[in-house]
C-alpha positions as CSV (number, residue, x, y, z in Angstrom):
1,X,159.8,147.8,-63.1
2,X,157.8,148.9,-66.1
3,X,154.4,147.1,-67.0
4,X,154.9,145.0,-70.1
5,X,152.5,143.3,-72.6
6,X,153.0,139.3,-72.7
7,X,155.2,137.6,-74.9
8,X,153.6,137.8,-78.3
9,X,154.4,134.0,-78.8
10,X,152.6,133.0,-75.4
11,X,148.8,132.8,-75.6
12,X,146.7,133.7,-72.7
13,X,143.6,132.1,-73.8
14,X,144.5,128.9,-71.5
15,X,146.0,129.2,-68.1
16,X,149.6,127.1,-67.7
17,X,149.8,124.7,-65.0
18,X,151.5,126.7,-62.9
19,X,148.9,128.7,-62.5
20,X,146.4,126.7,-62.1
21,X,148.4,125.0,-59.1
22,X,148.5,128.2,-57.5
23,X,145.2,129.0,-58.2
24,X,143.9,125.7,-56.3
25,X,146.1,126.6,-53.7
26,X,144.9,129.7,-53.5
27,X,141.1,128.9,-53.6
28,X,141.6,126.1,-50.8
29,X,143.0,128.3,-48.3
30,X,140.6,131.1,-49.0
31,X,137.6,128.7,-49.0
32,X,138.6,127.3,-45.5
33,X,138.8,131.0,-44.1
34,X,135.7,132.2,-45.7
35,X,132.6,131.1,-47.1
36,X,132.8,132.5,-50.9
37,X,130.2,131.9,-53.2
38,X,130.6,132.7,-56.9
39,X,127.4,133.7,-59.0
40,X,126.9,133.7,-62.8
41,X,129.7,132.1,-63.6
42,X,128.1,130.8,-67.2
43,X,127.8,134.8,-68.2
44,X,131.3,134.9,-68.3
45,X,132.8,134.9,-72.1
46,X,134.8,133.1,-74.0
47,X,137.0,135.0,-75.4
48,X,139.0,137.9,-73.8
49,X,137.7,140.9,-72.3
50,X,137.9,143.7,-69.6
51,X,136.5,142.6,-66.5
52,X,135.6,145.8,-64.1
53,X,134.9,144.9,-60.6
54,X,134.0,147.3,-57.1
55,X,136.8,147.2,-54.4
56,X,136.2,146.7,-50.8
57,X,139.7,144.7,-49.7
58,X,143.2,143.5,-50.2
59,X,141.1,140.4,-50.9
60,X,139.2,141.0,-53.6
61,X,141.7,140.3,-56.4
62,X,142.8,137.0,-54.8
63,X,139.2,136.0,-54.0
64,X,138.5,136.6,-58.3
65,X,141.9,134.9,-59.0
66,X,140.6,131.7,-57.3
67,X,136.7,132.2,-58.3
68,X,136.7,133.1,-61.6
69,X,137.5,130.4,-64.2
70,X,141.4,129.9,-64.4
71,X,141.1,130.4,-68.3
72,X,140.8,132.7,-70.0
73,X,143.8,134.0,-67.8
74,X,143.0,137.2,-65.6
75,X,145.7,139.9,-65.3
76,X,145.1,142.7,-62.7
77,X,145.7,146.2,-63.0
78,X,147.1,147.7,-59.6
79,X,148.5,150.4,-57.9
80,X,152.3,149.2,-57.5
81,X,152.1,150.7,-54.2
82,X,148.9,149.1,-53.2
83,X,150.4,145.3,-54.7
84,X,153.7,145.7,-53.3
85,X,153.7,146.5,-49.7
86,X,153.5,143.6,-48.2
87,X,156.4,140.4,-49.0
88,X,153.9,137.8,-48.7
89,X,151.9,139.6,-51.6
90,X,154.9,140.2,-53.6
91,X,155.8,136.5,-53.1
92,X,152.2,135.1,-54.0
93,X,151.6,137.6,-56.9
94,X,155.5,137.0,-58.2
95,X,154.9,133.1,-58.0
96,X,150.7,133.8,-60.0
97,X,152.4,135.9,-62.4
98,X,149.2,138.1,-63.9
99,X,149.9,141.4,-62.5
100,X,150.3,145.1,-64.3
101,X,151.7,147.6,-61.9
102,X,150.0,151.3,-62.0
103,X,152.4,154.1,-61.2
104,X,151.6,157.8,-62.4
105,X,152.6,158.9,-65.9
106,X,153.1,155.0,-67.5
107,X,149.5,155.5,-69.4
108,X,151.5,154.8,-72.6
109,X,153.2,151.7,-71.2
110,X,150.0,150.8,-69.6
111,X,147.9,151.0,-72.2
112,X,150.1,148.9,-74.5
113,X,149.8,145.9,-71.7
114,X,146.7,145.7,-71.4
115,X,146.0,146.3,-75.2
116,X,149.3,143.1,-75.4
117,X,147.2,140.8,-73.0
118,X,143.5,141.5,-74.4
119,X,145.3,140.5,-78.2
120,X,146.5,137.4,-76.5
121,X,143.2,136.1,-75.2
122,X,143.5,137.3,-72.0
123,X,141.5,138.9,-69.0
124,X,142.0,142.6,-68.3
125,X,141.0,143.0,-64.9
126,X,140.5,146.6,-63.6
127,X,139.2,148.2,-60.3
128,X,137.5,151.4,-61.7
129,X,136.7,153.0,-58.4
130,X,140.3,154.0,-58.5
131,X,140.6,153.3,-54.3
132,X,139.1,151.1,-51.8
133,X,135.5,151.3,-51.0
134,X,134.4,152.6,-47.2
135,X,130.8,151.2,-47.1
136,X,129.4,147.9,-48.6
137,X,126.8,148.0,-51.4
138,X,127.8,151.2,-52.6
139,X,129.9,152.4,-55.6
140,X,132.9,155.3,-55.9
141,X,132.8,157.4,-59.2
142,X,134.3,155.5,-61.6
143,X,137.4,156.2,-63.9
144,X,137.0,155.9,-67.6
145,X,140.3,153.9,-68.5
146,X,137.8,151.1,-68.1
147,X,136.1,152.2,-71.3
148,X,139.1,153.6,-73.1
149,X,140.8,149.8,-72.7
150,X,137.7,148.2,-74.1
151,X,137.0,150.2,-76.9
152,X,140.7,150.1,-78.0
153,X,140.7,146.4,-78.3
154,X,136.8,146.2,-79.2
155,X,136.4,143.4,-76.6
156,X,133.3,143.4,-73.6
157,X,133.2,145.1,-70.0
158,X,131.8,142.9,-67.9
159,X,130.6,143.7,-64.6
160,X,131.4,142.0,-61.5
161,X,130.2,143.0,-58.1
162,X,131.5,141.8,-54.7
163,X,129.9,141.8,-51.3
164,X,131.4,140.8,-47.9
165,X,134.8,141.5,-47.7
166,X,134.9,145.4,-46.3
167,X,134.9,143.6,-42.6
168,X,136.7,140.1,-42.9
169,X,136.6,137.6,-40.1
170,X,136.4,133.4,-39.8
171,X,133.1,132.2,-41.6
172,X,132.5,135.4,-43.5
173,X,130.1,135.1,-46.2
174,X,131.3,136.6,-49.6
175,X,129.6,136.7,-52.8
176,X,130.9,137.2,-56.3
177,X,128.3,138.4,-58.9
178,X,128.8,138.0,-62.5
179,X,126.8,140.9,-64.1
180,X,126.3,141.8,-67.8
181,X,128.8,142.4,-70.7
182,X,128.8,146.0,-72.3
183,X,130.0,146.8,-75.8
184,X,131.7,149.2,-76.7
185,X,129.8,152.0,-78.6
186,X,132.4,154.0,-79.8
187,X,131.1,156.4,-77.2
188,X,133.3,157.0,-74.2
189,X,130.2,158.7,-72.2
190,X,128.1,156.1,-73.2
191,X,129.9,153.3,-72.6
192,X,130.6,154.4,-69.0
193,X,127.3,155.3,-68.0
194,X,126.1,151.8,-69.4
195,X,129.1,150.1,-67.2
196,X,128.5,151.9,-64.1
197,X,124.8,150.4,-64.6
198,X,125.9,146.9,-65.2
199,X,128.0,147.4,-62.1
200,X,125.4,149.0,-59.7
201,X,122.7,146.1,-60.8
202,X,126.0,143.1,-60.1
203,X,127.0,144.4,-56.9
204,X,124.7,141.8,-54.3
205,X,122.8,142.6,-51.5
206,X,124.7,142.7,-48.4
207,X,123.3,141.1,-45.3
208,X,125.1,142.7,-42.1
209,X,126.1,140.8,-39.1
210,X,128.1,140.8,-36.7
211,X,129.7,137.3,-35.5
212,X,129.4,136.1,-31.9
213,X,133.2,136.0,-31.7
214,X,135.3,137.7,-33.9
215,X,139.3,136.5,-32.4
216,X,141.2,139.7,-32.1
217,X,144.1,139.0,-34.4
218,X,141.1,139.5,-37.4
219,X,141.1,143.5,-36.7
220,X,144.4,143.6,-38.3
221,X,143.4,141.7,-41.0
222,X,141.5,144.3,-42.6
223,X,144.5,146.0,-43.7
224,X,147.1,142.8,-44.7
């Protein structure tokens, strides 16, 4: 299965209901489990853009699915690997829709979905770490797609940090931080170094605790 572009007669500047079913869905069971709270929502704009968040867990791209605003529509970048290997994901992400599989050497098929949905009035929504985070609060080195897709379609980065979902358990606080939206220079340098500053200054402040009971099925959740 090769990443595609959307349908050029199908705009992705509103979400179909479908989606936004799922989406309530989605945010209903994830707000029983955990306590999410979503920061700066009113930064976010309106048209389409590149939005490039840190990566602690499996959950983050579900928690931004239900979090962030169901339109414009969001469409994640992923390692096929990483987004496939579990059924219950391929049955949730297959029913969302939204999803552009990564493998190695599909840069040109990759770039011309992401280019297809930003066109569209869609949300490109990209991990630039590249892997999962080990430690709360702190960022990988990023990978410069996220630039190269934004300066392509001359649309924003915009920064969006996460905190609380490295360790998951019943009750766990998790915070989503809308940070600022970078331009794109015309400077592939620049325009990193200003998004990894955006990102650093989103990501919030992480208060650690442990929980008085944490029921043992929750180790394995770590890795769903």
């Amino acid at each position: 299965m090769h990443s595609m572009p959307p349908s050029s007669s199908r705009s992705l500047s509103r979400a179909p209901l479908r989606f936004r079913a799922a989406r309530a869905v989605l945010r209903l069971l994830l707000g029983t489990v955990f306590r999410v709270r979503a920061e700066g929502l009113y930064l976010l704009p309106s048209g389409p853009y590149v939005l490039a968040s840190n990566h602690l867990s499996w959950v983050d791209p579900f928690l931004l699915l239900g979090w962030l605003p169901a339109s414009p529509r969001v469409h994640f970048l992923g390692r096929r690997g990483a987004i496939y290997n579990r059924r219950w994901k391929r049955w949730v992400l297959g029913f969302m829709g939204g999803i552009i599989p990564v493998d190695s050497g599909e840069i040109r098929h990759l770039s011309v979905a992401v280019r297809g949905v930003l066109q569209h009035g869609g949300v490109a929504a990209i991990f630039p770490e590249g892997a999962v985070g080990t430690t709360e609060g702190e960022l990988q080195p990023l990978r410069r797609g996220v630039a190269h897709f934004a300066g392509e379609s001359s649309v924003p980065v915009v920064a969006v940090g996460i905190a609380g979902t490295r360790e998951l358990w019943r009750g766990k606080s998790i915070v989503l931080r809308i940070g600022a939206a970078i331009q794109p220079t015309g400077s592939l340098d620049r325009d990193m170094a200003s998004i990894e500053i955006a990102l650093r200054a989103a990501l919030p402040t992480y208060l650690h605790c442990t929980p008085l009971f944490r029921p043992s099925p929750w180790a394995a959740f770590r890795s769903v």
